[in-house]
N, CA, C and O atoms as a printed pandas DataFrame, in Angstrom:
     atom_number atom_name residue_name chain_id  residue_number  x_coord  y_coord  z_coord
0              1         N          UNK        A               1  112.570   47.013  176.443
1              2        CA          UNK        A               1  112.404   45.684  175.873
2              3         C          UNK        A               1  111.323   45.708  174.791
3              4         O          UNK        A               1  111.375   44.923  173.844
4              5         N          UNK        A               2  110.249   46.692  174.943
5              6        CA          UNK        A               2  109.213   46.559  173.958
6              7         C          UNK        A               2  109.729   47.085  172.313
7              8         O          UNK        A               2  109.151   46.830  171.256
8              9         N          UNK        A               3  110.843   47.791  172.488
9             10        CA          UNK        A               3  111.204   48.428  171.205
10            11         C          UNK        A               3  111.850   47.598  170.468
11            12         O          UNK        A               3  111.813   47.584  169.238
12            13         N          UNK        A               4  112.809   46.470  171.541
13            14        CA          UNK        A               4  113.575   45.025  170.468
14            15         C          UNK        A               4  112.638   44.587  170.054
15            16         O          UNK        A               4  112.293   44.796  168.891
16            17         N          UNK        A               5  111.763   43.644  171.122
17            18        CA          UNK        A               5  111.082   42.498  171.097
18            19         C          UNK        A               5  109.917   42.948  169.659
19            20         O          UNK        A               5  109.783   42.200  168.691
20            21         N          UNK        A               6  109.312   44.045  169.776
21            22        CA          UNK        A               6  108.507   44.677  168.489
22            23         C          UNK        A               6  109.147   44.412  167.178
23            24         O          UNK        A               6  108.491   43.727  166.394
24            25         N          UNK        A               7  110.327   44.840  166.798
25            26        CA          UNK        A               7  111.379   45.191  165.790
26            27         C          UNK        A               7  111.294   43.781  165.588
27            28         O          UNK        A               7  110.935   43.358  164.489
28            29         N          UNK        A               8  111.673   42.762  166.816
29            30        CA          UNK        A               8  112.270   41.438  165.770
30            31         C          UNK        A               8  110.782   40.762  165.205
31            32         O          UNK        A               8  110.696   40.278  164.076
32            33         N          UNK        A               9  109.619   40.807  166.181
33            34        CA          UNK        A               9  108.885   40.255  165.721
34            35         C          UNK        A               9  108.029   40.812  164.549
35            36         O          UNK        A               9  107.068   40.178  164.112
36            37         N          UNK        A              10  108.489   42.269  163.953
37            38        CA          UNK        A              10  107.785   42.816  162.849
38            39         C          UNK        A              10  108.435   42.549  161.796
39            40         O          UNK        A              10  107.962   42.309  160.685
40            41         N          UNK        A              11  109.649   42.584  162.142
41            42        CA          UNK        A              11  110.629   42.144  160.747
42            43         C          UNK        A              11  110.516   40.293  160.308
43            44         O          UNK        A              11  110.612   39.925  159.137
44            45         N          UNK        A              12  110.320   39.385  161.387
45            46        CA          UNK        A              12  109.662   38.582  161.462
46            47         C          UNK        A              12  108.662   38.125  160.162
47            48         O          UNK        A              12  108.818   37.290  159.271
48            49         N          UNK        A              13  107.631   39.011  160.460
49            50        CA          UNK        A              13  106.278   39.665  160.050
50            51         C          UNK        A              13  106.720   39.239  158.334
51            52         O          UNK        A              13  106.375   38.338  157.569
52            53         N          UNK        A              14  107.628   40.375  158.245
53            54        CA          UNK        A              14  107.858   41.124  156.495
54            55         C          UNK        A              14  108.628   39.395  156.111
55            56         O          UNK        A              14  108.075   38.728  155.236
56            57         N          UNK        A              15  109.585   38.952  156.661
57            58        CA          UNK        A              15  110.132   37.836  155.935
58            59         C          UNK        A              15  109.248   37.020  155.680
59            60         O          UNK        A              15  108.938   36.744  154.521
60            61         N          UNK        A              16  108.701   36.505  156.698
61            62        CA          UNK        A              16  107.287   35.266  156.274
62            63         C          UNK        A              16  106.263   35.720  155.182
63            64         O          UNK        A              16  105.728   34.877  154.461
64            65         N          UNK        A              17  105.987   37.076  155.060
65            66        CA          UNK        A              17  105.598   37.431  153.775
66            67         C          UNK        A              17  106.131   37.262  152.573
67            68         O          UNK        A              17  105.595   36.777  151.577
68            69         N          UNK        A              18  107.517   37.798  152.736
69            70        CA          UNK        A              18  108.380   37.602  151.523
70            71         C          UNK        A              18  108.161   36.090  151.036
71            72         O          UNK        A              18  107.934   35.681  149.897
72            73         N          UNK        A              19  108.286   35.434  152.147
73            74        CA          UNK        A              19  108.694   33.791  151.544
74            75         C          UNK        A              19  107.227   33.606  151.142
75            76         O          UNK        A              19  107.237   32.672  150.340
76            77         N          UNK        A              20  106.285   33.932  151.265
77            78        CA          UNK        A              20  105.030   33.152  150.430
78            79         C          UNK        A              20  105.542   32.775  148.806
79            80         O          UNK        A              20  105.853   31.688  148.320
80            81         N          UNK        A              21  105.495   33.991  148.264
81            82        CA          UNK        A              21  105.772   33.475  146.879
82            83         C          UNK        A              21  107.040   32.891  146.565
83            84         O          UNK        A              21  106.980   32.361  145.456
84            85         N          UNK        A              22  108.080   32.786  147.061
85            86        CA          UNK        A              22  109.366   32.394  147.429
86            87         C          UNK        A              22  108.969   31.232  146.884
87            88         O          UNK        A              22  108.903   30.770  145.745
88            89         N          UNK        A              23  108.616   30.718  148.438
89            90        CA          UNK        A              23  107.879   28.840  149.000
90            91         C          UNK        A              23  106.794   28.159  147.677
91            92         O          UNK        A              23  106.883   27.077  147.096
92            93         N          UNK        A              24  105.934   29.113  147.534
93            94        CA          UNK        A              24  104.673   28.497  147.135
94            95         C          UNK        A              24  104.596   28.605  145.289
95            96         O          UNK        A              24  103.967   27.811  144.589
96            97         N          UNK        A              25  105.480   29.900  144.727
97            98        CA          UNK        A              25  105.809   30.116  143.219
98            99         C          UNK        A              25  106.835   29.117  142.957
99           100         O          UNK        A              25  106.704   27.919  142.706
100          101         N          UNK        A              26  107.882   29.832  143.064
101          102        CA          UNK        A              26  109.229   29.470  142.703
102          103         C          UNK        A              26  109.731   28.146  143.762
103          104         O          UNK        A              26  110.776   27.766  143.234
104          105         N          UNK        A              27  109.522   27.405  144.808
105          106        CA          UNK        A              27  109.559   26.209  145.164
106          107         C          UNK        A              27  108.637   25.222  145.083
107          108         O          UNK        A              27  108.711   24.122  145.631
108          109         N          UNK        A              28  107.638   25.689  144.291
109          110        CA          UNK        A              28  106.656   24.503  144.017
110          111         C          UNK        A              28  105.949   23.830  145.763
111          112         O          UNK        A              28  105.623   22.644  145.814
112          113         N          UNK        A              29  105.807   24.684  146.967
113          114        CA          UNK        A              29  105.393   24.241  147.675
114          115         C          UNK        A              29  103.601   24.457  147.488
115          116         O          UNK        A              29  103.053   25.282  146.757
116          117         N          UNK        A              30  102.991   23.528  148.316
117          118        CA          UNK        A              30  101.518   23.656  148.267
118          119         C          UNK        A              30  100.508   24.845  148.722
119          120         O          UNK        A              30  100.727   25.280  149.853
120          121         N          UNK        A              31   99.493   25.401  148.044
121          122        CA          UNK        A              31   98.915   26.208  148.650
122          123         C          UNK        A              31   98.906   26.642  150.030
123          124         O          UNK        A              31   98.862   27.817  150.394
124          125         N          UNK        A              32   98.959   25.429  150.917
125          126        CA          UNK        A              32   98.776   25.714  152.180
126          127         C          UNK        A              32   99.699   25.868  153.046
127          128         O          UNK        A              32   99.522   25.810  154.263
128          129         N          UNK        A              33  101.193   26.162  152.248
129          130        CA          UNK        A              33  102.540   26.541  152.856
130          131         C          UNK        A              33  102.373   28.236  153.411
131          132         O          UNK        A              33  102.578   28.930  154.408
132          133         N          UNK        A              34  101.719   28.351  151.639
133          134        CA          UNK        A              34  101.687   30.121  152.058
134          135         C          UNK        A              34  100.470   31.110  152.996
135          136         O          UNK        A              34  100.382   32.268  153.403
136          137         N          UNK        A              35   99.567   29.724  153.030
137          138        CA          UNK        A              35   98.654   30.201  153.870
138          139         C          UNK        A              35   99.219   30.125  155.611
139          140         O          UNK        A              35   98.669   30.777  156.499
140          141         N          UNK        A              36  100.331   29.255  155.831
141          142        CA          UNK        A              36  100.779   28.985  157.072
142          143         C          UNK        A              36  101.720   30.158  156.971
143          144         O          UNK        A              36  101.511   30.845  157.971
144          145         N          UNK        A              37  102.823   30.801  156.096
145          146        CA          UNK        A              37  102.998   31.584  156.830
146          147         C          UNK        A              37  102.526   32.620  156.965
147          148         O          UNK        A              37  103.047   33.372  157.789
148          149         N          UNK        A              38  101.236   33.115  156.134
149          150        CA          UNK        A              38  100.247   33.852  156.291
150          151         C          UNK        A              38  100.372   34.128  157.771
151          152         O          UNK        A              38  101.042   34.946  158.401
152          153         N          UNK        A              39   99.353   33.007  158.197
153          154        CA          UNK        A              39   98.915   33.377  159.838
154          155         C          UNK        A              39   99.989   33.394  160.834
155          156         O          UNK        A              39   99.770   33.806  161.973
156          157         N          UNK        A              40  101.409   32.865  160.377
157          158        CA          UNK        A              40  102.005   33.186  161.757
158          159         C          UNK        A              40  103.046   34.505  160.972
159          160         O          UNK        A              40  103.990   34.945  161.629
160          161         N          UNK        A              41  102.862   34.872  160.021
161          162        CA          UNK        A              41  102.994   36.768  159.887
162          163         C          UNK        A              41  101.885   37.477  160.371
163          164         O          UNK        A              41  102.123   38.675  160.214
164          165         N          UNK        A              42  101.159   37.363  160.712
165          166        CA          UNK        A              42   99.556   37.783  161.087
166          167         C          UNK        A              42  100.149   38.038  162.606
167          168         O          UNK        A              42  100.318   39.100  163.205
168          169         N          UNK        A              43  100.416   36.603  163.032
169          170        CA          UNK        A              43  100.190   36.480  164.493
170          171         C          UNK        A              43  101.785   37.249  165.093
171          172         O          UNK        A              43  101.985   37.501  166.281
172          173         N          UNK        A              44  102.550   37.457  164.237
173          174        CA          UNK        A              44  104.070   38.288  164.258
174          175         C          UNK        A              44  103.483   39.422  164.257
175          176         O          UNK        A              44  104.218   39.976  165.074
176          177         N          UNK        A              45  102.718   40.216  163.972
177          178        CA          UNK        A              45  102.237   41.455  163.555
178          179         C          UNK        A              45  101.480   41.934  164.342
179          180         O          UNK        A              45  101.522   43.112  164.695
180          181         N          UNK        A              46  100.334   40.746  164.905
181          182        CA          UNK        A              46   99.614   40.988  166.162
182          183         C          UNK        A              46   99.963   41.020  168.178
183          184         O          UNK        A              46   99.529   41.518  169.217
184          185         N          UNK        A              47  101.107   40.039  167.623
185          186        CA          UNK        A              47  101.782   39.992  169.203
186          187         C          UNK        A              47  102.483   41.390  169.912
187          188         O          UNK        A              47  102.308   41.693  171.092
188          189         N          UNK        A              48  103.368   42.226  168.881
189          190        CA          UNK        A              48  103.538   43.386  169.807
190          191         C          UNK        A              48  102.291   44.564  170.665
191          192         O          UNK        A              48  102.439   45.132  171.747
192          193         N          UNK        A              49  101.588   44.602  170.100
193          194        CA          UNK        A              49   99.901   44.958  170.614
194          195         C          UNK        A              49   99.879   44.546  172.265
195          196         O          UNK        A              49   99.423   45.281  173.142
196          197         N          UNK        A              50  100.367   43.446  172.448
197          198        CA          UNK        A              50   99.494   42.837  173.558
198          199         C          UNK        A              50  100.987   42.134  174.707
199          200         O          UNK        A              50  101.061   41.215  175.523
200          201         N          UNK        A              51  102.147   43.366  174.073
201          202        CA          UNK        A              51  103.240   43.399  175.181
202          203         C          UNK        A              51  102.994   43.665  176.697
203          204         O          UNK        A              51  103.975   43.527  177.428
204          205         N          UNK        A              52  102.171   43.918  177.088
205          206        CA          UNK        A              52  101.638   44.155  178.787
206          207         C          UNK        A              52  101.354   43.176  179.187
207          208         O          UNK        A              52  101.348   43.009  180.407
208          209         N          UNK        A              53  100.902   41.838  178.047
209          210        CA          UNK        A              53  100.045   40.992  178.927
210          211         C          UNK        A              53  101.124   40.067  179.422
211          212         O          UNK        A              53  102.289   39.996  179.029
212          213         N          UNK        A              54  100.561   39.423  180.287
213          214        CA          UNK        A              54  101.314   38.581  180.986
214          215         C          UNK        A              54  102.219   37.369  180.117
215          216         O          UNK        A              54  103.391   37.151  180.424
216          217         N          UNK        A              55  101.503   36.585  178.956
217          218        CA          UNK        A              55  101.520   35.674  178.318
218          219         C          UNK        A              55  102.706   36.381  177.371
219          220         O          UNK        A              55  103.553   35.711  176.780
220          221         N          UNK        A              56  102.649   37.472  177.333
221          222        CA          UNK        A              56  103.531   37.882  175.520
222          223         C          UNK        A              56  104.734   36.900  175.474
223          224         O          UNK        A              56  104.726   35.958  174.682
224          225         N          UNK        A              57  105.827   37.134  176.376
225          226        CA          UNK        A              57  106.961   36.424  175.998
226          227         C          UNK        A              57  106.835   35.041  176.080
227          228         O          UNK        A              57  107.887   34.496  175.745
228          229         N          UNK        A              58  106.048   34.343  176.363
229          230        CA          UNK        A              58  105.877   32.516  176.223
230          231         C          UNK        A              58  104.910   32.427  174.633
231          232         O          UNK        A              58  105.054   31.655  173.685
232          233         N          UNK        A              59  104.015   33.445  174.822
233          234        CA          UNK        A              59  103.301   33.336  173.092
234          235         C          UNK        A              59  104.896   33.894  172.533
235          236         O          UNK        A              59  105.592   33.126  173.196
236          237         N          UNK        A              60  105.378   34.308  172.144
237          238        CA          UNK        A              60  106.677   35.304  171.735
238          239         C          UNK        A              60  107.495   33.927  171.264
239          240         O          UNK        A              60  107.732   33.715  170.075
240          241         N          UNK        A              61  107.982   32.834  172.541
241          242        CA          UNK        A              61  108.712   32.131  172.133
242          243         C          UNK        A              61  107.858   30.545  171.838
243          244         O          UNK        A              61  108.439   29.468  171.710
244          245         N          UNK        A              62  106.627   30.719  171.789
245          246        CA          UNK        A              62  105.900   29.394  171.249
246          247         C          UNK        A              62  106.079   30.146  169.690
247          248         O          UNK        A              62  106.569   29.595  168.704
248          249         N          UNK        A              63  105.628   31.328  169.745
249          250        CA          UNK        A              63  105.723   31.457  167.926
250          251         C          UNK        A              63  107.045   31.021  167.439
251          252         O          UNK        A              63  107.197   29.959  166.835
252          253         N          UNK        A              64  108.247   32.059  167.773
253          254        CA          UNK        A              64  109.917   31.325  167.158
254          255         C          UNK        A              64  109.202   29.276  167.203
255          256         O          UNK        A              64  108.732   28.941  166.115
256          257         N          UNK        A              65  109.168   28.349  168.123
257          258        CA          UNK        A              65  108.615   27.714  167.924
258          259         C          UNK        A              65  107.992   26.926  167.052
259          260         O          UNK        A              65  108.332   25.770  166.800
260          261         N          UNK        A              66  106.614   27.803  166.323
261          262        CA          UNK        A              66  105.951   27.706  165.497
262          263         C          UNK        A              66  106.675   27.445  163.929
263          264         O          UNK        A              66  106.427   26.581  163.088
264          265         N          UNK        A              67  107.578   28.469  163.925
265          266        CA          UNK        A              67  108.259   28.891  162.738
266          267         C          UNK        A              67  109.563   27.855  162.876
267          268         O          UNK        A              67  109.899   27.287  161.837
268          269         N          UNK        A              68  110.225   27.609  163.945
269          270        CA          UNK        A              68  111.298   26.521  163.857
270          271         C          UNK        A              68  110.323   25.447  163.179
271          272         O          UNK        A              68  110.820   24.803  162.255
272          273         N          UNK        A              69  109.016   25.182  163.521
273          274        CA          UNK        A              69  108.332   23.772  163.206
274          275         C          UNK        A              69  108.253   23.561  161.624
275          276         O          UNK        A              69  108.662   22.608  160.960
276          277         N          UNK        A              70  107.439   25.037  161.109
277          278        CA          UNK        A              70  107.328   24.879  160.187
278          279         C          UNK        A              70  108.858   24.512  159.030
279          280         O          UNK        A              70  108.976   23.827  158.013
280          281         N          UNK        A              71  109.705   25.261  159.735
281          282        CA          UNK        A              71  110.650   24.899  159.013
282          283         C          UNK        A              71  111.239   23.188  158.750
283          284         O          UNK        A              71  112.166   22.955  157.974
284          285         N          UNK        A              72  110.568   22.168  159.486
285          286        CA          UNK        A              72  111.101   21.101  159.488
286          287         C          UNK        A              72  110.022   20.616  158.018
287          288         O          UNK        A              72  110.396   19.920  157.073
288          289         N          UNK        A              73  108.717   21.191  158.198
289          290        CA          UNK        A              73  107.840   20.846  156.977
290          291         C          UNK        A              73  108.485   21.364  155.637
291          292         O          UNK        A              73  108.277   20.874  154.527
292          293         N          UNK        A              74  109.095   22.163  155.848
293          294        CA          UNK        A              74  108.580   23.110  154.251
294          295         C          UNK        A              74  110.684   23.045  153.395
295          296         O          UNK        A              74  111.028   22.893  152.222
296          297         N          UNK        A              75  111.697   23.276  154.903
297          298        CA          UNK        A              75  113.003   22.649  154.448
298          299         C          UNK        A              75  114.008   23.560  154.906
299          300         O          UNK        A              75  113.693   24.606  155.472
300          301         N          UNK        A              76  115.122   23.252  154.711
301          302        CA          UNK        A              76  115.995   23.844  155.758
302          303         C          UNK        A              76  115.944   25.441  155.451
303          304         O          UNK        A              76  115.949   26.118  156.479
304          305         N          UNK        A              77  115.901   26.106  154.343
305          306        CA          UNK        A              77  115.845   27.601  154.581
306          307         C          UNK        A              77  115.006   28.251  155.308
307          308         O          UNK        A              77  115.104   29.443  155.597
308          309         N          UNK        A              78  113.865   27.270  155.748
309          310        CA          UNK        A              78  112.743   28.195  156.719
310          311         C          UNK        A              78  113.422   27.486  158.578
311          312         O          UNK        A              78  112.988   27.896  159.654
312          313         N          UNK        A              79  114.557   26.363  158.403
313          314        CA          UNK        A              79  114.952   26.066  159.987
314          315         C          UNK        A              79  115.690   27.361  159.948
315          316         O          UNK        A              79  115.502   28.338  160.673
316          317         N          UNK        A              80  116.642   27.203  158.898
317          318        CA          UNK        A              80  117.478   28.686  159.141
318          319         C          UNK        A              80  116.892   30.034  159.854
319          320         O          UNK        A              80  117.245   30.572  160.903
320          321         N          UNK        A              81  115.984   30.353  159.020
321          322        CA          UNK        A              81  115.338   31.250  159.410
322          323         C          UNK        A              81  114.723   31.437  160.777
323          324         O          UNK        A              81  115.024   32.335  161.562
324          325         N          UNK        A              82  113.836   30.497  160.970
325          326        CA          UNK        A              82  114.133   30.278  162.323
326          327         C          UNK        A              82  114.819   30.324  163.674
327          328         O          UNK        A              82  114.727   30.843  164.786
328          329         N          UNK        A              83  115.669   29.369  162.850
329          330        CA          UNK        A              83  117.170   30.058  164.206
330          331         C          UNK        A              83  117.535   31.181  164.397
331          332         O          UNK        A              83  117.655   31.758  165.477
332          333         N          UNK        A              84  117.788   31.662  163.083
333          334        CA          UNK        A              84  117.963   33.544  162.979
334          335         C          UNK        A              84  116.989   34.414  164.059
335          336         O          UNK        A              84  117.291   35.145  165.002
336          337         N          UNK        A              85  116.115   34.140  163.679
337          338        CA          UNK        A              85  115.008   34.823  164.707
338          339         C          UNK        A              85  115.116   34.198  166.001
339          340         O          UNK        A              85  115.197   34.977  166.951
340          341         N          UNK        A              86  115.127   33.490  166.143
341          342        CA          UNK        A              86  114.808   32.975  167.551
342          343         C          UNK        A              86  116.399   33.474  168.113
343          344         O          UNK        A              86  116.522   33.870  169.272
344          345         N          UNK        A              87  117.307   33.424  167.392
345          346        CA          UNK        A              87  118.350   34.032  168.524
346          347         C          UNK        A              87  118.217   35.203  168.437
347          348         O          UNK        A              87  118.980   35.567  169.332
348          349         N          UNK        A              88  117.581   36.589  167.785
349          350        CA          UNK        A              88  117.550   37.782  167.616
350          351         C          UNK        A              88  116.299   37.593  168.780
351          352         O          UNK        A              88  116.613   38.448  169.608
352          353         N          UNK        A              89  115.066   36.940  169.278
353          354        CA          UNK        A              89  113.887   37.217  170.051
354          355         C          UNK        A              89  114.633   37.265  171.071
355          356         O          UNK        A              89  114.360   38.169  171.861
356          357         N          UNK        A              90  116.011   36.190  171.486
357          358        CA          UNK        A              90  116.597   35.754  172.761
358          359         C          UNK        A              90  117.312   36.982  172.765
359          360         O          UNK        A              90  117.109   37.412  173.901
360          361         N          UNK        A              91  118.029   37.799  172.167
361          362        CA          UNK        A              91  118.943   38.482  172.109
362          363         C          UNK        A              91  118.134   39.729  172.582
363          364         O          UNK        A              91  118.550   40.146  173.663
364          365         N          UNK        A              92  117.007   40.492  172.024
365          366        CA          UNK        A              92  115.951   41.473  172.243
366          367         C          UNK        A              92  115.894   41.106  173.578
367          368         O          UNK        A              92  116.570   41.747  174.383
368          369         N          UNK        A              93  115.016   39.937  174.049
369          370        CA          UNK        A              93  115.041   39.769  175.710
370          371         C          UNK        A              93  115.650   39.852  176.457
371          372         O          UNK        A              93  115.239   40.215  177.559
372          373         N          UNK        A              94  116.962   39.547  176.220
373          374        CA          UNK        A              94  117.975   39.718  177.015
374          375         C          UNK        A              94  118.867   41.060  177.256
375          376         O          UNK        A              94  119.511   41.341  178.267
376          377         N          UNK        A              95  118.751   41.707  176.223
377          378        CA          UNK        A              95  119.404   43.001  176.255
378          379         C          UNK        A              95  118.251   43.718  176.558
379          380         O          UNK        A              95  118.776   44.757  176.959
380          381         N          UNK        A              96  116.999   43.912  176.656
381          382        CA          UNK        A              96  115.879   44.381  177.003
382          383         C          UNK        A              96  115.594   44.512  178.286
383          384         O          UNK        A              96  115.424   45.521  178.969
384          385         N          UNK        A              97  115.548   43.029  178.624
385          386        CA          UNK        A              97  115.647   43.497  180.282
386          387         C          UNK        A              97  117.056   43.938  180.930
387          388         O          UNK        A              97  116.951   44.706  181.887
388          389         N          UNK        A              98  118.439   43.541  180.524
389          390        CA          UNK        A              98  119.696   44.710  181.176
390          391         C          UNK        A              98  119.245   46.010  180.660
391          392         O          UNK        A              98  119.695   46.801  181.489
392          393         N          UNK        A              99  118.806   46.483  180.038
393          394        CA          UNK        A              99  118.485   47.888  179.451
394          395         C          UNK        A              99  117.582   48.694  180.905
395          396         O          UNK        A              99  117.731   49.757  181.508
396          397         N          UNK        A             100  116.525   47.404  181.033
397          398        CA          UNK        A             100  115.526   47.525  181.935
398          399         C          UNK        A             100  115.720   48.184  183.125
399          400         O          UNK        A             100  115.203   49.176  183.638
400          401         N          UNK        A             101  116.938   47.093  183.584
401          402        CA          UNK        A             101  117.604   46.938  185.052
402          403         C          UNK        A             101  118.889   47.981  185.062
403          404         O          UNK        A             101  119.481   48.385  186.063
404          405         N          UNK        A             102  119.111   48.250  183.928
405          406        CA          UNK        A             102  120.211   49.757  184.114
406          407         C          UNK        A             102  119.372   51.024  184.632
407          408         O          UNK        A             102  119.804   51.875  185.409
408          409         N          UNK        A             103  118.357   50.998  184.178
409          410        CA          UNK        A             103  117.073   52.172  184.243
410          411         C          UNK        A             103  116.492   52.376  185.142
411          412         O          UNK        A             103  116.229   53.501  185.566
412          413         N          UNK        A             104  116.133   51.237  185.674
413          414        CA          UNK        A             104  115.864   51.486  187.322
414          415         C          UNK        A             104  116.513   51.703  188.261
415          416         O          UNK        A             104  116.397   52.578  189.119
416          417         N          UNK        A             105  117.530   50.576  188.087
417          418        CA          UNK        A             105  118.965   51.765  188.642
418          419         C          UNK        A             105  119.278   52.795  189.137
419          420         O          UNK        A             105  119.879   52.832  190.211
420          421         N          UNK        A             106  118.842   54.166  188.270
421          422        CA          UNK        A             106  119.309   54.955  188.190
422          423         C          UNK        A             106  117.816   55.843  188.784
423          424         O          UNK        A             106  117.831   57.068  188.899
């Protein structure tokens, strides 16, 4: 599970980067669009680190969360995005732990 759940939330990471200048050049959004997705690419980047802890997958799906929210501020290509991810985090979890439970299995 740590190898999905990493992957979606790093790639995560790289899109919310991409969209700074996206959002904040070329859509005329406000300085403080690109500083938001600054920190929750930050906090995409920082969450696989701290996969042991108990909290990861509820921080994991408050961030998708985070990023569905922002998308209601900033306009529908960042809900999109959103959804995208958040069914790829659900999808990582879920095939992560059958992966899990085949393994012990055996």
């Amino acid at each position: 599970m740590r190898v999905l759940t990493s992957s979606v939330l790093i790639m995560e990471a790289i899109v919310l980067l991409l969209a700074i200048p996206v959002a904040v050049v070329a859509g005329g959004q406000p300085a403080w669009v690109g500083w938001l997705f600054a920190v929750l690419a930050l906090a995409c980047a920082l969450l696989p680190g701290m996969f042991r802890r108990p909290f990861f997958v509820p921080a994991g799906w408050g961030l998708q969360g985070l990023v569905l929210a922002s998308g209601v501020l900033i306009g529908w290509i960042m809900v999109t995005l959103g959804v995208v991810f958040t069914a790829l985090w659900w999808t990582a979890l879920h095939l992560g732990r059958k992966a899990e439970a085949a393994q012990a299995a055996n």
